[in-house]
C-alpha positions as CSV (number, residue, x, y, z in Angstrom):
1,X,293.0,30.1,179.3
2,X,291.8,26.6,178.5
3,X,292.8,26.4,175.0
4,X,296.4,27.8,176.3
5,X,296.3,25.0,178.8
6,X,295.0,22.4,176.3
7,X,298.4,23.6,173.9
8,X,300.5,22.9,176.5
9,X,299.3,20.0,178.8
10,X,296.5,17.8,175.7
11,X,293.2,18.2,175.7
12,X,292.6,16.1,179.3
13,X,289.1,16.0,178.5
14,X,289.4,13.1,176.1
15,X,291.7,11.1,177.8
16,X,289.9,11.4,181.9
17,X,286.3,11.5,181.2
18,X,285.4,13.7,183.7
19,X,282.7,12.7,186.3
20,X,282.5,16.9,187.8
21,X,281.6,19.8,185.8
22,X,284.5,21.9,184.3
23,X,285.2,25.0,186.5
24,X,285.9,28.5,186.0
25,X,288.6,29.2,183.1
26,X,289.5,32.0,184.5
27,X,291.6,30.1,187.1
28,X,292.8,27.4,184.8
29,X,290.3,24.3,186.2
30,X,289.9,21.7,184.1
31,X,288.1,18.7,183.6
32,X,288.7,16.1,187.0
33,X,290.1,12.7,186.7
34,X,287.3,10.1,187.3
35,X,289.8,8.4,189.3
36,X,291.3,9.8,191.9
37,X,289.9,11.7,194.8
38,X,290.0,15.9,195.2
39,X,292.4,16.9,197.2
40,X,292.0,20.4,198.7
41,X,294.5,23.7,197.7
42,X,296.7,23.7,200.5
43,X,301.0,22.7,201.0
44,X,301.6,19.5,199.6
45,X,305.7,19.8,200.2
46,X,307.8,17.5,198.2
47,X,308.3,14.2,199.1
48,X,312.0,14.3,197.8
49,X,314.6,16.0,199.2
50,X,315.5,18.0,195.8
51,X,313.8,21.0,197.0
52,X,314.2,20.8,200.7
53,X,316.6,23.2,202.1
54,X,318.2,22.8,205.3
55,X,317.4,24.0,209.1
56,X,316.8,28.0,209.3
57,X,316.5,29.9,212.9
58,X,315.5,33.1,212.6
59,X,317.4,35.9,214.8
60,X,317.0,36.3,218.5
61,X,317.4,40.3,218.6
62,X,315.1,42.2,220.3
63,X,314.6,45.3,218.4
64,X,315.2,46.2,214.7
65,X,317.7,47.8,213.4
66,X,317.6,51.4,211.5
67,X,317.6,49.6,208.5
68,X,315.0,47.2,209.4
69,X,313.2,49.7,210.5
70,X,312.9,51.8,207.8
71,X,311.7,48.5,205.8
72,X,308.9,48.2,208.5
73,X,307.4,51.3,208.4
74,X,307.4,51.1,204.5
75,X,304.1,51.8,202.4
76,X,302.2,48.6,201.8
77,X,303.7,48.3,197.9
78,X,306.0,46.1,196.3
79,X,309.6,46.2,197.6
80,X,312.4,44.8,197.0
81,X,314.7,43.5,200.1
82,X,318.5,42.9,199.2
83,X,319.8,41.1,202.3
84,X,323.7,40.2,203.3
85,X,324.3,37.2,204.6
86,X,323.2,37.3,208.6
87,X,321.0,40.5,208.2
88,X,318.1,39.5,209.3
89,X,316.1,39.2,206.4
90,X,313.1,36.6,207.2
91,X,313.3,39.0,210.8
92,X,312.1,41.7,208.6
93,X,310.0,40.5,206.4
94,X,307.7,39.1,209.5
95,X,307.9,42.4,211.2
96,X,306.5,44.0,208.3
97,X,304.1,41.7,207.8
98,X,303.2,42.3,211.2
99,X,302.7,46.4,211.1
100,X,300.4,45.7,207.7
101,X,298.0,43.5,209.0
102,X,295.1,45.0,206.8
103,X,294.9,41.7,204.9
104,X,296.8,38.5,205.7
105,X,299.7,37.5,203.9
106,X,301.2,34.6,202.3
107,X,304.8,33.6,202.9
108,X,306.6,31.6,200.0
109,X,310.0,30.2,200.2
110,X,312.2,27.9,198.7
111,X,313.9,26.1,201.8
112,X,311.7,23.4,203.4
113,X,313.0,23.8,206.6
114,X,312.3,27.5,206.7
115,X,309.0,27.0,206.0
116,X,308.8,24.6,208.9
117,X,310.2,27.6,211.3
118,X,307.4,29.8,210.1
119,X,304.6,27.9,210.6
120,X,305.7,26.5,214.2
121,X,305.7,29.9,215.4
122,X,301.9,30.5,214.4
123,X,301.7,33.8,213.5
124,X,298.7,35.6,213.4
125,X,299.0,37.8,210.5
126,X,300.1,35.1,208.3
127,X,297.3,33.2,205.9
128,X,299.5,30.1,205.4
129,X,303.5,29.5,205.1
130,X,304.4,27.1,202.2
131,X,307.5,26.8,199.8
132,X,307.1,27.4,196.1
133,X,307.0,24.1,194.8
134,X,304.4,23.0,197.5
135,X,302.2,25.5,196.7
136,X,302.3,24.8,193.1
137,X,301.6,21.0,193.6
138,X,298.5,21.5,196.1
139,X,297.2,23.8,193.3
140,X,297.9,21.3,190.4
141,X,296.0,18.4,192.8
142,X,293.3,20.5,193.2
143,X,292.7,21.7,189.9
144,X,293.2,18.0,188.5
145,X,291.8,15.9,190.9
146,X,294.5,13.5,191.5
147,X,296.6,12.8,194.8
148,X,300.5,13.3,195.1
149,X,302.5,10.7,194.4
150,X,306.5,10.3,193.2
151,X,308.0,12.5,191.5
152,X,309.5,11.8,188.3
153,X,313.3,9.9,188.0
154,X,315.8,9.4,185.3
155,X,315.1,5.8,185.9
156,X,311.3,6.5,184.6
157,X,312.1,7.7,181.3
158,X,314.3,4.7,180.1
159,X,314.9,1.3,180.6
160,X,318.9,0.9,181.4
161,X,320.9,3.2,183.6
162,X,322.4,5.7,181.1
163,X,323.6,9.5,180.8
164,X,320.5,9.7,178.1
165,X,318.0,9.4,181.3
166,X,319.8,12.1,183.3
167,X,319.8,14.2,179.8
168,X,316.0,13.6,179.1
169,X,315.3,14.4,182.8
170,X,317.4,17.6,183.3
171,X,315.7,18.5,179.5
172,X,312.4,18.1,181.8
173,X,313.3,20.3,183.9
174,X,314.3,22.9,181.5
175,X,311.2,22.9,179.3
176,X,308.9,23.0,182.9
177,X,311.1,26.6,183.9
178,X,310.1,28.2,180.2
179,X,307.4,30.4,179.7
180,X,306.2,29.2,176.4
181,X,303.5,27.0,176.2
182,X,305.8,24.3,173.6
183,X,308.2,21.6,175.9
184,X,310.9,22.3,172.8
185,X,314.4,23.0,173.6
186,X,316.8,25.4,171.1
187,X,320.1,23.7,170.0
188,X,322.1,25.8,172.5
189,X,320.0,24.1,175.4
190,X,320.7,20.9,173.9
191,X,324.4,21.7,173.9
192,X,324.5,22.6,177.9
193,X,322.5,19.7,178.5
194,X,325.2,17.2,176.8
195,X,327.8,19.2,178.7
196,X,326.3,18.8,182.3
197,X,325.0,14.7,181.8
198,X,327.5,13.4,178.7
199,X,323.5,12.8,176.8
200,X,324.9,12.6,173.5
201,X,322.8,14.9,171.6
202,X,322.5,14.2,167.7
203,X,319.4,15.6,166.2
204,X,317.6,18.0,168.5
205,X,314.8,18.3,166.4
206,X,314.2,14.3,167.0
207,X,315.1,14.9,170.6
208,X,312.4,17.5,170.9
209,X,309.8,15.1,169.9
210,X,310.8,12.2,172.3
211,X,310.5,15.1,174.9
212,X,307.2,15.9,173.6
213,X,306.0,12.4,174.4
214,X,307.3,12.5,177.7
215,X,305.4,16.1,178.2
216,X,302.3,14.2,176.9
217,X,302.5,11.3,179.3
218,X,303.0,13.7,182.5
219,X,300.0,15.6,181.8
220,X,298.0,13.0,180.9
221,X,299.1,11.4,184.6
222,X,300.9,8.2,182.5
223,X,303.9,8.7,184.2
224,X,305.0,10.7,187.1
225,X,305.5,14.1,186.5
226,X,308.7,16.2,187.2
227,X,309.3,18.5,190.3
228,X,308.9,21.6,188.5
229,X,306.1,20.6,186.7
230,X,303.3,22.0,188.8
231,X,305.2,25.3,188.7
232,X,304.6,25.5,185.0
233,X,301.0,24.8,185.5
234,X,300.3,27.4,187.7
235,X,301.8,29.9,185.4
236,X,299.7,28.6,182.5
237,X,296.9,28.1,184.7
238,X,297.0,32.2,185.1
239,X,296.8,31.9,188.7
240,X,296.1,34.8,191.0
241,X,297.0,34.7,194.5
242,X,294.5,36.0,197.0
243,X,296.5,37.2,199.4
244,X,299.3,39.9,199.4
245,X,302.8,38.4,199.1
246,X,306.1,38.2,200.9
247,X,308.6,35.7,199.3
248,X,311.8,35.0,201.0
249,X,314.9,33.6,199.5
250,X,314.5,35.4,196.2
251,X,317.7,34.6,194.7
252,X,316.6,30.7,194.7
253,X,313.3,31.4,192.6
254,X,312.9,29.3,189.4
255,X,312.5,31.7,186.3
256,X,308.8,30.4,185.3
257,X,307.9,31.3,189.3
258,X,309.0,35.2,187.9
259,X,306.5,35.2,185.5
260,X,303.9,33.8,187.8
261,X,305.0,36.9,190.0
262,X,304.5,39.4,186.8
263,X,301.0,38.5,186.5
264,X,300.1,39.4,189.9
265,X,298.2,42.2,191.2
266,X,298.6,42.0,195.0
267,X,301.9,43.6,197.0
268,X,304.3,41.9,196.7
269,X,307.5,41.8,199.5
270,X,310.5,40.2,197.9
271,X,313.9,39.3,200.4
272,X,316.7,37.2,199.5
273,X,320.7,37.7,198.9
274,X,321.7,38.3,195.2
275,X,325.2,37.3,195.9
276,X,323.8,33.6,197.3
277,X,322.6,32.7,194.2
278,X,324.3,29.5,193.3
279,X,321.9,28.1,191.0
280,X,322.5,30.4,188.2
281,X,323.0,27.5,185.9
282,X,319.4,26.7,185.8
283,X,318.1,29.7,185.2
284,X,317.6,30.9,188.8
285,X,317.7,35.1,188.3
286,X,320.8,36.8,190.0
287,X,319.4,40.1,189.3
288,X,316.0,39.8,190.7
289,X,315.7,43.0,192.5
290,X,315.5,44.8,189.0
291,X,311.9,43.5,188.9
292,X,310.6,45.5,192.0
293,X,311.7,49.8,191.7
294,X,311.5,50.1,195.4
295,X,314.3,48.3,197.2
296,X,316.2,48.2,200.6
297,X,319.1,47.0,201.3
298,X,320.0,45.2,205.0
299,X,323.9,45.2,205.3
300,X,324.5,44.7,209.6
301,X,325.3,41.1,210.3
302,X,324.1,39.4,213.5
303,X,326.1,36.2,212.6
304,X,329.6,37.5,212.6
305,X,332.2,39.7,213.4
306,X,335.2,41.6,211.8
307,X,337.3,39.1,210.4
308,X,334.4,37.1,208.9
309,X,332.9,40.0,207.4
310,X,336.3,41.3,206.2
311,X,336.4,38.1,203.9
312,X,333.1,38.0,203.0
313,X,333.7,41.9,201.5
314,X,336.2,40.7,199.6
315,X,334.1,38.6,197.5
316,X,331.2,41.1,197.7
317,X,333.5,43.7,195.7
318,X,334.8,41.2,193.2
319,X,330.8,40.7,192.7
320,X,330.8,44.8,192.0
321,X,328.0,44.8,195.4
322,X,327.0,47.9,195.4
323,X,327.2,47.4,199.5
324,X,329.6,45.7,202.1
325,X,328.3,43.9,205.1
326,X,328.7,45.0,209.0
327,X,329.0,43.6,212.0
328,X,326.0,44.5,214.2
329,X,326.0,45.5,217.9
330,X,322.9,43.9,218.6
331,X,322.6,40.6,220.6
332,X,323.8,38.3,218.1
333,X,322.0,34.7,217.1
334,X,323.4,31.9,219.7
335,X,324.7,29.1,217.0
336,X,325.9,25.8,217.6
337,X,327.7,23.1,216.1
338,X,331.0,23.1,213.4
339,X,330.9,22.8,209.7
340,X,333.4,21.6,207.2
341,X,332.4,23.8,203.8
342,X,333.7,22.1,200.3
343,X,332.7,23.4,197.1
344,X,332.1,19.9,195.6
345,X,330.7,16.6,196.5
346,X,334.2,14.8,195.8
347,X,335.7,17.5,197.8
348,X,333.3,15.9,200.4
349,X,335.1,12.6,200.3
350,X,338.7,14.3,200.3
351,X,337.9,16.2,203.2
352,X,336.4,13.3,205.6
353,X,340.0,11.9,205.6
354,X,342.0,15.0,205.9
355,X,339.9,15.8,209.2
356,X,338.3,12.8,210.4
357,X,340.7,13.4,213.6
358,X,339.3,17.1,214.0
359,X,336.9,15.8,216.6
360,X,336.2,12.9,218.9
361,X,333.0,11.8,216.9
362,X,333.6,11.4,213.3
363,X,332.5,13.9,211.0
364,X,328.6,13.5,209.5
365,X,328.0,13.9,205.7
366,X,325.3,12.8,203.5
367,X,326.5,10.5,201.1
368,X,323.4,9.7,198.9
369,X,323.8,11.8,195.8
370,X,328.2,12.1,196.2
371,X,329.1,9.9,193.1
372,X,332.6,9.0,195.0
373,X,330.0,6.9,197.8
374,X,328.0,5.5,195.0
375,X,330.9,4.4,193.4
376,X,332.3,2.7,196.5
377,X,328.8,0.9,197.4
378,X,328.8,-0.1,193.4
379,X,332.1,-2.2,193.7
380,X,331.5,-3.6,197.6
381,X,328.1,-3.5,198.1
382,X,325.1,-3.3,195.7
383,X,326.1,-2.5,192.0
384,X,324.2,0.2,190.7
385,X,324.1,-2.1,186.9
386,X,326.3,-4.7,185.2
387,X,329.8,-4.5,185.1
388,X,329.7,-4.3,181.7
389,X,327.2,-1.2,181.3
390,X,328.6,0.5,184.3
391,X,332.5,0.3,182.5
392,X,330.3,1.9,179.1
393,X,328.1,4.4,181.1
394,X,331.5,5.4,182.9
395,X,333.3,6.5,179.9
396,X,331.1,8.9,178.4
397,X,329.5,9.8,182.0
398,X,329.6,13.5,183.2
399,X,333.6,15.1,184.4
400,X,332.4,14.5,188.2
401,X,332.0,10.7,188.0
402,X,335.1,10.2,186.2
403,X,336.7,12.1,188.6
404,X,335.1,10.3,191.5
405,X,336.5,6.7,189.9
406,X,339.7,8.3,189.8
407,X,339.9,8.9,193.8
408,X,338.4,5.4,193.9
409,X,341.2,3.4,192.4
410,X,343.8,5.7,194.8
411,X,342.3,4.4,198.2
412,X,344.0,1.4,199.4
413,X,342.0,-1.7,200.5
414,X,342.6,0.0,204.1
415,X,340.7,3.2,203.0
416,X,337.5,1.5,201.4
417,X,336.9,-0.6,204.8
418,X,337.6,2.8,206.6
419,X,335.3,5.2,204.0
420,X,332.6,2.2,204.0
421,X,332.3,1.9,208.2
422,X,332.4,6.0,208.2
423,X,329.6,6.4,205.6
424,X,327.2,3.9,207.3
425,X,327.9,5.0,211.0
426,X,327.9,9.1,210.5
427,X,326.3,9.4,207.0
428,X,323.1,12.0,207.4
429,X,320.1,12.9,205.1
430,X,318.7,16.2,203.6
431,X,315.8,16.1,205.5
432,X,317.7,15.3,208.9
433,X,318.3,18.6,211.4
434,X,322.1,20.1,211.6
435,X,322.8,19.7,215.5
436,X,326.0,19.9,217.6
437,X,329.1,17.8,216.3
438,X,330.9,18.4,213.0
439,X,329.3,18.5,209.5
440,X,331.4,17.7,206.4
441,X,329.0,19.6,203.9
442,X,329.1,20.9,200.1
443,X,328.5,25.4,200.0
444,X,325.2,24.6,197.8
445,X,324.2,22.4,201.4
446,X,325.4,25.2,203.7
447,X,323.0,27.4,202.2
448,X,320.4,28.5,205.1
449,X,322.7,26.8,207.9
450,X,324.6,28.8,210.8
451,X,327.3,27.3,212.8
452,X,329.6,28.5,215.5
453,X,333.1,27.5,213.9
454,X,333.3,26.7,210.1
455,X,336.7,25.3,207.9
456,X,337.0,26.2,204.5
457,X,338.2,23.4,202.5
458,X,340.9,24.2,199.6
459,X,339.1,22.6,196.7
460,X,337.2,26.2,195.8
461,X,338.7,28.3,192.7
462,X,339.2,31.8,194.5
463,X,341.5,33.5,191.3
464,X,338.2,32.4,189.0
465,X,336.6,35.4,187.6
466,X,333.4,33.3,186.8
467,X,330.9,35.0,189.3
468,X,329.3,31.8,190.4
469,X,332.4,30.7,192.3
470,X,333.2,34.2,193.8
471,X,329.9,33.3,195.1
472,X,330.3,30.1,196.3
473,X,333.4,31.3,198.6
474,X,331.0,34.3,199.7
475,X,328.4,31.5,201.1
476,X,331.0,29.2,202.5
477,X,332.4,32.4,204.5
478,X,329.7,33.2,205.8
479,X,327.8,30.5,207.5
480,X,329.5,30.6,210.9
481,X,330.7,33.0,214.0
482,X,334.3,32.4,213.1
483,X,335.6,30.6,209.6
484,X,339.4,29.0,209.0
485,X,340.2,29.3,205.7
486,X,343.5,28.9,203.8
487,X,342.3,32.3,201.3
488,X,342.0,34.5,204.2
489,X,344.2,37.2,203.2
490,X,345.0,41.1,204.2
491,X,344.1,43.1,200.7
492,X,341.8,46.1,200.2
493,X,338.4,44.7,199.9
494,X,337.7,47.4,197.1
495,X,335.2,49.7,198.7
C-alpha cells in the first residue's frame, strides 16, 4: 500500500523529513510533516460552500410505515434503500440503525446541513455523523500530519483570470474521482472539459503533464489541494472503516467514494433517490442501487399530496421508475416558507424581476456564483480583471457567461440600480438557513429543502429526452406541499 501511495501522491518521505515513525501500511500512514501539528481522525467539514448542502428536517410522523417497516426489521446486511422524494428515507435509516444496535454505526452524507440535523439530535446508537468529504479530510490530516487549510481555486493554478484555470481546476477534479493511481486524463475528458470551461485544449498529452505537476505540488502540501482530494486518498490509502455503515443521499456519491465502498467489509445501509441525481455529469452514479442485491423501495410521500405527486409521476415514468410515489396518510412534515425553483442561475436573475412583487419582502437569492451578478458588480462595482482581459476572457468564456452579458446589456440603467439594491439587501449564502419569506433558488439548490408553496419557473426543457432534465423538473416538483407550474398538465403518467 505505500509504494501504491508513493505512485500516486511522490515519495513524501524525501520531501517532509519526518520527525515520527512511519505507521502501519496497512492503513496507508505515511511519513508526518515536521511541520505542522497532528490533528486527530475526526469531521473536519469543508470550509467552502461547494459541498455544503442546504437545511434538512427530518419527518415528524410517529410510526413507520409498512414499508419502513419492513426495512427496519431487515437482517443486519447490506441493503439497498431507493427512496421517492418525501419518503422518509433518513427516518428509516435511523430507525434501523436503532433496532441493530449490536455495534454502532457511522452515518455519511453528502449535504452539510443534514449532517448537522443528525448530530444535534445525539443519538445513541450512532458512533459519529460526518459528510463524505469531511471524513476523508480528517483522515488525510491525520495520516499526514498537517492542519486544514483552503481549499484549492482556479485562481491558484495560474496567474491571470482565464477559462484555462477553471479547465485545469475542473481537470483536478476529474483526475481526484478516478480510481487509477496516474492524475492523466483520456482525450475524451479533455474534450468535455473544453466544452464545460471554453479551456482550449491543444495537446493533451502536454496538458497531462502540467496536470501532473499540479498533482505533485498538492501532495507534496506546495499548494492547496482540491476538495476531492482527500477522497482519493482514502481510497488509495485502502481505508477500512470500523464501524458498520449507513450512507444517506446515495445518488450524490462521487464515483472514487464507490470504490472506497467496494473495499469494505462491514454492512453497509445505502438510502438515496436515483431520480435526484443531478450531478451525473461528474460522474456521480445514477444507478447505484445495482451495487447492493438487496433493496427496498419507499414510495408514500409525507411532503405532498395528489396533485404534486401526480406531476412528479409524470417524470418518474419518462425516467422508466420502476415505482410511482403516494401520498401518505400519516401526519405529514409541518413546512414553512415559499420557493421560486429555476433550472439555471440566469434563470435566477430573470425570475427576481418577473416576481419581485409576489410578496411584501423581496425575494432572497444567493448571488455569489450567478455569473449575471458577477457581471453586474464587474461593470459598477469591483471589476473582476482589466477591461481588456475581461472583453478576451468573455469571448471564448463558457455558453452561460455569454448568455449572462447578453441579459446584461438588455437592463436599462433603471434595472441595474434596481438588480444592484435587491442583491445587497436580500442576497443570502449557501451556508445561511432557508426560513420563512420567499426564496428565488436554482433545482441543484432546492435539493434537500421543503417548502409549503413552490413556483416553477419556465426556463426548464420539459420535451428534452436527456434524462438529466426530466430529472431536474422531478426535483423542482417536489420540494413543497403545493407547486404552480406552467407544465402541469392532465396526461397518463404511464404506469
Amino acid at each position: 500500500m505505500t509504494d501504491r501511495l508513493s505512485r500516486a501522491f511522490g515519495d513524501l518521505k524525501n520531501i517532509h523529513p519526518s520527525n515520527t515513525s512511519t505507521g502501519n501500511a496497512s492503513t496507508g500512514n505515511i511519513p508526518s510533516s515536521s511541520a505542522p501539528s497532528a490533528t486527530p481522525e475526526k469531521d473536519l467539514d469543508l470550509p467552502t460552500s461547494h459541498f455544503q448542502g442546504k437545511q434538512g428536517a427530518l419527518p415528524n410522523f410517529k410510526v413507520c410505515t409498512k414499508e419502513q417497516q419492513s426495512i427496519v426489521s431487515a437482517p443486519e446486511e447490506s441493503l439497498a434503500i431507493m427512496a421517492l422524494a418525501g419518503t422518509g428515507k433518513t427516518f428509516t435509516l435511523l430507525k434501523y440503525a436503532e433496532h441493530h444496535p449490536r455495534k454502532k454505526w457511522l452515518y455519511l452524507t453528502y449535504n452539510r446541513s443534514l449532517k448537522n440535523t443528525i448530530q444535534e439530535k445525539h443519538t445513541p446508537y450512532l458512533s459519529k455523523a460526518a459528510t463524505f468529504h469531511g471524513y476523508a479530510l480528517g483522515h488525510y490530516c491525520q495520516q499526514n500530519n498537517v492542519r486544514p487549510g483552503k481549499f484549492l481555486l482556479p485562481s491558484d493554478l495560474l496567474e491571470k483570470t482565464s477559462c484555462e484555470q477553471e479547465g485545469y481546476h475542473l481537470a483536478l477534479q476529474y483526475a481526484c474521482q478516478q480510481s487509477n493511481e496516474s492524475p492523466n486524463l483520456s482525450q475524451e475528458v479533455w474534450e468535455e472539459i473544453e466544452e464545460k470551461t471554453g479551456c482550449t485544449v491543444t495537446d493533451p498529452h502536454l496538458m497531462n503533464k502540467k496536470l501532473e505537476t499540479y498533482w505533485m505540488k498538492m501532495a507534496t502540501h506546495q499548494m492547496p489541494i482540491h476538495a476531492d482530494f482527500p477522497l482519493k486518498y482514502l481510497f488509495l490509502s485502502n481505508h477500512q472503516f470500523k464501524n458498520p455503515l449507513l450512507i444517506d443521499e446515495c445518488q450524490d456519491i462521487p464515483p472514487i467514494l464507490w470504490h472506497v465502498l467496494n473495499q469494505q467489509n462491514q454492512p453497509k445501509i445505502l438510502a438515496g433517490d436515483p431520480y435526484q441525481n443531478l450531478y451525473s455529469w461528474q460522474g456521480t452514479v445514477v444507478d447505484w442501487g445495482l451495487f447492493i442485491p438487496t433493496q427496498y423501495w419507499l414510495t408514500e410521500t409525507h411532503r405532498f399530496g395528489e396533485d404534486v405527486a401526480a406531476q412528479a409521476n409524470i417524470y418518474l415514468s419518462n425516467l422508466k421508475s420502476p415505482r410511482k410515489i403516494r401520498p401518505s396518510s400519516l401526519n405529514s412534515t409541518p413546512l414553512t416558507g415559499d420557493a421560486i425553483i429555476t433550472r439555471t442561475q440566469l434563470g435566477k436573475a430573470q425570475a427576481l424581476k418577473k416576481w419581485a412583487g409576489l410578496s411584501e419582502q423581496p425575494p432572497k437569492l444567493e448571488t455569489k456564483n450567478n455569473p449575471f451578478f458577477q457581471i453586474l458588480k464587474h461593470y459598477h462595482e469591483s471589476k473582476m480583471m482589466p477591461e481588456k482581459d475581461f472583453e478576451a476572457w468573455l469571448s471564448t468564456a463558457p455558453n452561460r457567461w455569454q448568455k449572462a452579458h447578453e441579459l446584461y446589456q438588455l437592463q436599462t440603467p433603471k434595472d441595474i440600480e434596481w438588480f444592484l439594491n435587491l442583491s445587497k439587501k436580500n442576497a443570502t449564502t449557501k451556508n445561511q438557513k432557508i426560513g420563512g419569506g420567499t426564496h428565488i433558488l436554482t433545482a441543484h439548490e432546492s435539493k434537500g429543502l421543503e417548502f409549503k408553496e413552490s413556483i416553477i419557473h419556465d426556463d426548464f426543457l420539459p420535451h428534452s429526452e436527456d434524462p438529466l432534465e426530466q430529472r431536474l423538473l422531478y426535483v423542482a416538483h417536489t420540494r413543497s406541499r403545493h407547486a404552480q407550474s406552467p407544465y402541469t398538465k392532465d396526461i397518463d403518467d404511464g404506469f
